[in-house]
BAPAKOL-677815 format. One record per residue: x, y, z of N, C-alpha, C, O in turn; residue in three letters. Coordinates in steps of 0.1 Angstrom, whole numbers, plus 2048, in hexadecimal, padded with zeros to 3 digits. Each point is the difference from the previous one (the first is absolute). Layout:
N
XYZXYZXYZXYZAla/...
// end
This chain:
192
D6ADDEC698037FD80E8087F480180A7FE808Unk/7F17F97EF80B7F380180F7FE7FD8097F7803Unk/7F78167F48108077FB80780480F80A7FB805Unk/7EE80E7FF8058048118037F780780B801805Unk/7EC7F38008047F98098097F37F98037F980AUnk/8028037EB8097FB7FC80E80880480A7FC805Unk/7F28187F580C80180280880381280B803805Unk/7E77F980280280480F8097F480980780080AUnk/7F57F67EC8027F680580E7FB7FD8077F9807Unk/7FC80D7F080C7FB7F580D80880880C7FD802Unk/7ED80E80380B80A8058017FB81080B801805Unk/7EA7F98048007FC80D80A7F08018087FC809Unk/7F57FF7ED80E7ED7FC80E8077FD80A7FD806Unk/7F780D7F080A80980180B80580B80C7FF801Unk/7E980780780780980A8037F480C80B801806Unk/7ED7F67FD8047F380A80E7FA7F980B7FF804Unk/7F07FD7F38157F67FC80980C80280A7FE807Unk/7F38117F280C8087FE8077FD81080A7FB803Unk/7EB80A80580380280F8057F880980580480AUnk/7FB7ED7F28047F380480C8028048098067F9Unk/7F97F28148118017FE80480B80C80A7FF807Unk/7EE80A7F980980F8097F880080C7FC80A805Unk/8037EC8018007FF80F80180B8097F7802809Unk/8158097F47FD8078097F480B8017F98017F6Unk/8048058157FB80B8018048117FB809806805Unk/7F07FE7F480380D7F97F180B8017F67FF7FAUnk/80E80B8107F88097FE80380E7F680A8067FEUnk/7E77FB7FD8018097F77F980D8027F47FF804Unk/81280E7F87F480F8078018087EF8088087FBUnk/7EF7F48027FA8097F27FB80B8007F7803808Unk/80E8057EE7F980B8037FE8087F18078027F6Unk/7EA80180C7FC80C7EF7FE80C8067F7805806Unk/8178017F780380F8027F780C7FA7FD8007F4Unk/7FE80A8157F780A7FF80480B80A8057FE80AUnk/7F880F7F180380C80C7F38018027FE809808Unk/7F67F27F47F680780E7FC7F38047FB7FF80AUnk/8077F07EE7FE7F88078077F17FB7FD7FB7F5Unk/80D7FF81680D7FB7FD7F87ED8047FC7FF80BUnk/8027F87EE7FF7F880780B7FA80180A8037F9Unk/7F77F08138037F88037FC7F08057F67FD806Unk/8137FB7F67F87F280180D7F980880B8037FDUnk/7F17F180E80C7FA8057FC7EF7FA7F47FC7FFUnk/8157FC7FF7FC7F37FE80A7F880680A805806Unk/7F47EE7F980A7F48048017F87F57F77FF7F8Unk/8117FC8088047EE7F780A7F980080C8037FEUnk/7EB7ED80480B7FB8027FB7F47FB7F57FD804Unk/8127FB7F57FD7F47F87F58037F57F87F77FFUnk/8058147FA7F58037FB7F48048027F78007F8Unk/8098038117F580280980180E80780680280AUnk/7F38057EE7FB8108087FB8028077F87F8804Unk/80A8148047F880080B80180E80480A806805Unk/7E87FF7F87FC81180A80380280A7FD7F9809Unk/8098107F98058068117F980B8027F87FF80AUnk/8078107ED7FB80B8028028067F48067FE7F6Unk/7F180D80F7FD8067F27FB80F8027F8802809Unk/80B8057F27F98128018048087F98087FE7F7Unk/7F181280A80580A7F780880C80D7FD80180CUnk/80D8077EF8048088057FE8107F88048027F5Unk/7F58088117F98087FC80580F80680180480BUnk/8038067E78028058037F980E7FB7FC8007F4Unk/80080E8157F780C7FA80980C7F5809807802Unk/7EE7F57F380780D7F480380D8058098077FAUnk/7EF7FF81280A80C8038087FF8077FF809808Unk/80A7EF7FA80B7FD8078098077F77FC8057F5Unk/80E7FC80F80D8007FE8087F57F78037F6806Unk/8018097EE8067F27FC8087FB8078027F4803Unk/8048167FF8107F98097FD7FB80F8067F5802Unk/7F180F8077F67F78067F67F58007FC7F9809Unk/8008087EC7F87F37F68077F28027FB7F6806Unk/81480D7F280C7F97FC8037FB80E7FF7F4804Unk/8068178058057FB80D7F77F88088047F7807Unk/7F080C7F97F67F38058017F17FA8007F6807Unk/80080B7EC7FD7F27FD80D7FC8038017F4804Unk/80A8117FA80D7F98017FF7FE8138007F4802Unk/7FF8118057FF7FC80B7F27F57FF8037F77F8Unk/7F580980A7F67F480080A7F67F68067F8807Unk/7FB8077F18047F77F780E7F880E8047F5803Unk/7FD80E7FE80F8018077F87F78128037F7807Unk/7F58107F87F67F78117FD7F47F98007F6806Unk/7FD80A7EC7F77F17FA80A7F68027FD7F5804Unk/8148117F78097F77FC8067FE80E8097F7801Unk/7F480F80A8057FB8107F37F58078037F8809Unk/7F38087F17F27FD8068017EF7FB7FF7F5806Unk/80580E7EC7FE7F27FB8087FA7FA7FE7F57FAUnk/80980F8068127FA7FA8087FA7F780B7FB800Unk/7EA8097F48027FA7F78117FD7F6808809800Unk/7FA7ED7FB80A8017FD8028047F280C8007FCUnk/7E98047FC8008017F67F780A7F87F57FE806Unk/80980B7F27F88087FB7FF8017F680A7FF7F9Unk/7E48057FE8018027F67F980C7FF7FB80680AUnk/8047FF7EA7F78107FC8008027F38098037F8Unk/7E87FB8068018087F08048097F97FA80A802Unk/80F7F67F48078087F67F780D7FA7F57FE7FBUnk/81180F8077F880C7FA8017F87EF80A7FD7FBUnk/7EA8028007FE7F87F77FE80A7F38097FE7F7Unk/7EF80B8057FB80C7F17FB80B8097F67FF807Unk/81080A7F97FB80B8077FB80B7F38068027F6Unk/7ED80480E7F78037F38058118068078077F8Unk/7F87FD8107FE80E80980C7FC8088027F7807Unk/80A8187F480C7F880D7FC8068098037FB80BUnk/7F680F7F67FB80580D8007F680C8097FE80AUnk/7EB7FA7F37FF7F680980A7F37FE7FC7F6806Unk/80E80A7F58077F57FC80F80680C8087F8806Unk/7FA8147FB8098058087FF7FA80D80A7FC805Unk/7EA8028017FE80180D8017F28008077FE809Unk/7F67F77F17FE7F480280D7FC8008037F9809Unk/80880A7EC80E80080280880480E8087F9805Unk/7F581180080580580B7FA7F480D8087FC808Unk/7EA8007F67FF7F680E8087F17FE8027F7809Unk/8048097E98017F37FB8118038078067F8808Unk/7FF8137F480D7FF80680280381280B7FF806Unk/7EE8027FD8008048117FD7ED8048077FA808Unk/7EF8007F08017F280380D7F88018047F8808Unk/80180C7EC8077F67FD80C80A8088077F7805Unk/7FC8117FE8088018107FD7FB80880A7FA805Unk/7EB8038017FF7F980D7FE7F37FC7FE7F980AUnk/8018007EB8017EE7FE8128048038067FA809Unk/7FF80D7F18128027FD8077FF80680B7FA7FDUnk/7F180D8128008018108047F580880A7FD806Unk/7E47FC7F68037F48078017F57FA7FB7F5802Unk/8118107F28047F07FF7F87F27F48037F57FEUnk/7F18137FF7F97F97F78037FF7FA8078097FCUnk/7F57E67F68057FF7F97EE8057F57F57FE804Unk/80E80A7EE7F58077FC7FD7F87F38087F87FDUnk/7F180A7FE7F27FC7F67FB80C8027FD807809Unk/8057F97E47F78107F97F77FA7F58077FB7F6Unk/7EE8058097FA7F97F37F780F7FB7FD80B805Unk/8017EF7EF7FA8077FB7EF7F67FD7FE7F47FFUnk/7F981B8007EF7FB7FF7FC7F27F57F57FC7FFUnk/8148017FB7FE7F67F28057F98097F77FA806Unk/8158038008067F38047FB8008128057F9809Unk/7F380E7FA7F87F780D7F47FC7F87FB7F7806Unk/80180D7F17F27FF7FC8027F17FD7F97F8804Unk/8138047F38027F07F98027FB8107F67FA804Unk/8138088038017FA80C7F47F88077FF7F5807Unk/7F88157F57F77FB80D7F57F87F57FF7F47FFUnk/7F98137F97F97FE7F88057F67F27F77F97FCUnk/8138057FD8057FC7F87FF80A7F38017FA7F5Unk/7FD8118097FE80A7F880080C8037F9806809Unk/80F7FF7EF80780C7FE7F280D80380080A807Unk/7FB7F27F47F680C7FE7F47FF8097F880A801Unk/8067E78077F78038077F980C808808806807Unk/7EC7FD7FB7FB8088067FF8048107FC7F7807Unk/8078127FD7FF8018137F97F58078077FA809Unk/7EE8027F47F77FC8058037EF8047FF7F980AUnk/8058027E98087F27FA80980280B7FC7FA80BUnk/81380F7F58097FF8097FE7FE8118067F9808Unk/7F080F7FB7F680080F7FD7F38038027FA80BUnk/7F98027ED7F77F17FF8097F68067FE7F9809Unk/81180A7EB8067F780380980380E8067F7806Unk/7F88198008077FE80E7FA7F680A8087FA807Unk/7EC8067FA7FA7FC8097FC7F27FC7FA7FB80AUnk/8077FD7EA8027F57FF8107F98078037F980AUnk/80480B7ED80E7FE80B80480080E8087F9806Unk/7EE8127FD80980380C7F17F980C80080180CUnk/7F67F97EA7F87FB8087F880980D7FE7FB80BUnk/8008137F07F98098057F27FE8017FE7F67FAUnk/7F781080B7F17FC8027F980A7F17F87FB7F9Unk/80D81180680280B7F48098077FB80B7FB801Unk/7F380E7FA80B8057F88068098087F9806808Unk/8187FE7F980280980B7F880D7FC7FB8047F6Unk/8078028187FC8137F98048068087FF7FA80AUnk/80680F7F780080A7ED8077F97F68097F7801Unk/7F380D7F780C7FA7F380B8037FF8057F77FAUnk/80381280A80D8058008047ED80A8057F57FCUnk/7F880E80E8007F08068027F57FA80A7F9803Unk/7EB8037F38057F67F98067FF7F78017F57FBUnk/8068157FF8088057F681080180480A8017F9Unk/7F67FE8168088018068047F180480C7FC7FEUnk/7EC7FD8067FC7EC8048067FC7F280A7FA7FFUnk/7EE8097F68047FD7F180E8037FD8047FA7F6Unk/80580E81080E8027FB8067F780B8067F87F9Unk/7FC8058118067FA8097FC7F07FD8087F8805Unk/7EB8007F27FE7F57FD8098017F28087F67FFUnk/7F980F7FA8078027F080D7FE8068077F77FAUnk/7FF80E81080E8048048037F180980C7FD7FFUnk/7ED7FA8077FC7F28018047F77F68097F7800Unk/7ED80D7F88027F67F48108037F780A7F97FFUnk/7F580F7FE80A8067F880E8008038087FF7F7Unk/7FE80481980D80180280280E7FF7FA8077F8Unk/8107FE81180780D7FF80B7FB7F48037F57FCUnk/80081980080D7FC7F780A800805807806809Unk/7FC7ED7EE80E7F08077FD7FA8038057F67FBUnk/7F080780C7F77F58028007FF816805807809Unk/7F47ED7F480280081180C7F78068017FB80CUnk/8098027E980A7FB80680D80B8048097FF808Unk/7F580D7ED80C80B8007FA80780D809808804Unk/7EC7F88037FE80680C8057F980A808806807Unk/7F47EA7FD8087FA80980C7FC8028047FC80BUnk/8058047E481180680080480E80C80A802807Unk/7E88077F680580D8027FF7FC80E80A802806Unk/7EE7FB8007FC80281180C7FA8068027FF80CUnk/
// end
């Protein structure tokens, strides 16, 4: 346990100096892509300092239609990024797919997303499950549970979000925080 909160701690002095310095405000809308259930997480930061806005799952029924599945979350997805405005997005990378069966469908919500971040203009963060896991937790391989812990320490929640797609979703948008889109956050406000 004393390994953990060294390394909790190591990673919380970490993420305050990285963060130092960026004054402005940056909202962020994370999302762990699913066709029957899509989370999403919104956050803030600014000077290092996170901050929860909202959080939920977007849910859709297996006898649907895919191509209606798809067209739902891209429209919802599309209300989240009018609702709360973020200027920036992240979403976990289709990481080892064991069954493409189910690995198809997760690709397909992952590209209807990243249309509508495309749309409007968002600058994106794609990580993959090892590099939010170091992000948040300081290790690669940490466990779900470890990662949760650490949303709701961060983001100074009362519990853990839920559903989990939710905090899986919070956990990519804090990684994408810490970490920088690629170029960093000065090749974005070149771009704007």
């Amino acid at each position: 346990m004393s390994r953990m909160c060294t390394t909790i701690s190591t990673f919380l002095f970490w993420t305050v100096k990285k963060n130092e310095g960026r004054g402005n405000l940056m909202t962020v809308l994370g999302i762990d892509p699913g066709l029957a259930s899509l989370g999403w997480g919104v956050i803030s930061s600014r000077g290092g300092r996170t901050t929860h806005l909202a959080h939920g799952v977007l849910t859709t029924k297996a006898g649907q239609p895919q191509e209606a599945r798809l067209l739902y979350l891209y429209s919802e997805v599309q209300k989240l990024i009018q609702e709360h405005k973020p200027e920036q997005a992240s979403m976990e990378n289709l990481y080892f797919v064991k069954n493409i069966s189910s690995g198809l469908p997760v690709a397909e919500v992952r590209g209807v997303v990243l249309l509508a971040f495309a749309q409007a203009g968002l600058a994106i963060g794609q990580y993959n499950p090892t590099q939010i896991k170091l992000a948040l937790v300081g290790v690669g391989q940490a466990e779900k549970r470890q990662v949760q812990e650490m949303v709701k320490l961060l983001l100074g929640l009362p519990g853990i979000p839920k559903p989990d797609h939710a905090a899986d979703a919070l956990a990519a948008a804090i990684c994408h925080v810490n970490q920088g889109p690629p170029g960093g956050f000065a090749a974005i406000a070149k771009a704007r």
